[in-house]
C-alpha positions, 0 to 999 in steps of 0.5 A: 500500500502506498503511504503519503507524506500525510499519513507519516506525519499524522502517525508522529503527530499520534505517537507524540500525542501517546508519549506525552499522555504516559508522561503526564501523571509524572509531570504532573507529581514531579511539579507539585514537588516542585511547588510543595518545596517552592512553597515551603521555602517561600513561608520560610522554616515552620517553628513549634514550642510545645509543652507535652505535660510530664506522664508522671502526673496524675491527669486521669482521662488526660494522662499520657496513655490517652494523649500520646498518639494525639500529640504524635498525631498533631505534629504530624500533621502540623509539620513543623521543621523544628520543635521545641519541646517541654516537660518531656520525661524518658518515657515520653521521648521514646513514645515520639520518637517512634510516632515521628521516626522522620525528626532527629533529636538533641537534648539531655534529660536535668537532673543528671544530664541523661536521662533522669527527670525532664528534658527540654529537646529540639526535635528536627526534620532530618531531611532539611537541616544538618546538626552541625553541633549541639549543648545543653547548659544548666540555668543556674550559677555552673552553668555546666553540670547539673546543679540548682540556683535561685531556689529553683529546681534544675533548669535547662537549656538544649541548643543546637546549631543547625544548616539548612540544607535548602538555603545553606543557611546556618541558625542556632535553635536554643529551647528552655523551660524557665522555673516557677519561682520569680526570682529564679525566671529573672535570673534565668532570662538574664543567663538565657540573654548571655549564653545566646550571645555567647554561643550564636554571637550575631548568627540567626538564633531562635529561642522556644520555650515555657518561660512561665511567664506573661508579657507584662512579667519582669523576666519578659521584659528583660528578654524583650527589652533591646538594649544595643546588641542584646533582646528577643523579638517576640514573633508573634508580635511581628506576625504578617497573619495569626490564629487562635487565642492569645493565651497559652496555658490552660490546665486541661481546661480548669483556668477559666477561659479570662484568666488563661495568659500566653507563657510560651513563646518564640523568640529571635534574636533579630528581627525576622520576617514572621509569615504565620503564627498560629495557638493551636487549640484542640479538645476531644470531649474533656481530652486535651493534647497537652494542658498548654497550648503548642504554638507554631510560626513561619519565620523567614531570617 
């Protein structure tokens, strides 16, 4: 049979036509890739401080046996790149680390610098950031060993230096859980102001934790009051856009709703551009998460 000139170019035309209809489901994948990472560069590095509550405590229906898949649940889903996390116990540590198997973690438990009493961890997307060095440091006159000061009881902070594979941007992430005692806050957040300029000098630096206290207490203003090269920004305050109430801690929903106050925060050390913040409030009948509330911003250095 003869062929024309036309029917070649009309079985390209068809071939063509072929390939790229097989190739399109992998296109299509491949750019949404493509613009979930676009995206997430685009809003920066998603940051959460979060207070667990110690499973130690006797909490009942909020004990940790009904909280802890919830909790891994909830960071999952979130997503945050890097966690501050509070008033975690040994027990707690391995229950998350084997619900979010994709976060490395740093930190050492207070009390000897293992693993007795509470510990203050970093957990990490291992995917996005290298751990290039990490420490912790005790709040207290030794600042390097475990010890107590200012009547408080032992008191830490975890910190880590960490490279962002996406950028090549290097930060310091330090996270803390500040004593119950006034005396021992004010001199906590005096040390916590020293030991960042320290270890990060001018290098980007974010500060998560449980400071027990408001935004009119005396341990705030001295982490928020700028003096030459010294003070915190308070990101929430810097927030192009944010959700969810202003106040943090809520004892599993026993602090009347007037008198709850926000005690943890996310701080910089310089002025950073804050996309999202957002205090994620969940309730399952009278379940809570956690007795406080996590908190999470998307800041951009």
């Amino acid at each position: 049979m003869h062929r024309t000139k036309q029917f070649y170019i009309l079985q390209i035309i068809i071939m063509n036509k072929i390939i790229l209809y097989l190739l399109f489901p992998a296109m299509l994948w491949q750019g949404s890739e493509i613009y979930a990472q676009k995206r997430n560069t685009d809003l920066g590095i998603a940051v959460m401080s979060f207070n667990i509550r110690n499973s130690n405590a006797k909490d009942d229906l909020n004990s940790w046996e009904n909280r802890r898949n919830w909790v891994g649940d909830l960071i999952h889903f979130y997503q945050p790149d890097l966690i501050g996390l509070q008033e975690v116990l040994h027990l707690q540590l391995g229950d998350l680390l084997e619900r979010l198997p994709e976060y490395g973690y740093i930190g050492v438990a207070r009390n000897d610098g293992k693993t007795e009493g509470e510990y203050s961890p970093i957990f990490y997307n291992k995917k996005r950031f290298e751990l290039i060095k990490s420490a912790t440091f005790w709040l207290a006159e030794d600042t390097e060993k475990p010890n107590k000061s200012w009547g408080a009881t032992y008191r830490i902070v975890t910190w880590g230096q960490l490279k962002d594979k996406n950028t090549g941007d290097y930060f310091f992430l330090f996270n803390t859980h500040f004593d119950n005692r006034e005396k021992a806050r004010e001199e906590s957040a005096r040390l916590l102001l020293e030991k960042v300029g320290q270890i990060a000098g001018s290098q980007p630096a974010i500060i998560t934790g449980d400071f027990n206290s408001n935004s009119q207490s005396i341990p705030y203003q001295i982490l928020t009051e700028r003096k030459g090269k010294k003070g915190f920004w308070d990101t929430r305050l810097l927030a192009k856009s944010w959700y969810g109430p202003l106040w943090t801690f809520h004892s599993f929903g026993k602090v009347p709703v007037e008198s709850r106050e926000q005690i943890d925060y996310i701080f910089s050390n310089r002025k950073v551009t804050v996309e999202q913040y957002v205090s994620i409030s969940e309730q399952r009948g009278e379940v809570f998460p956690s007795d406080h509330l996590p908190i999470l911003v998307r800041i951009q250095f």
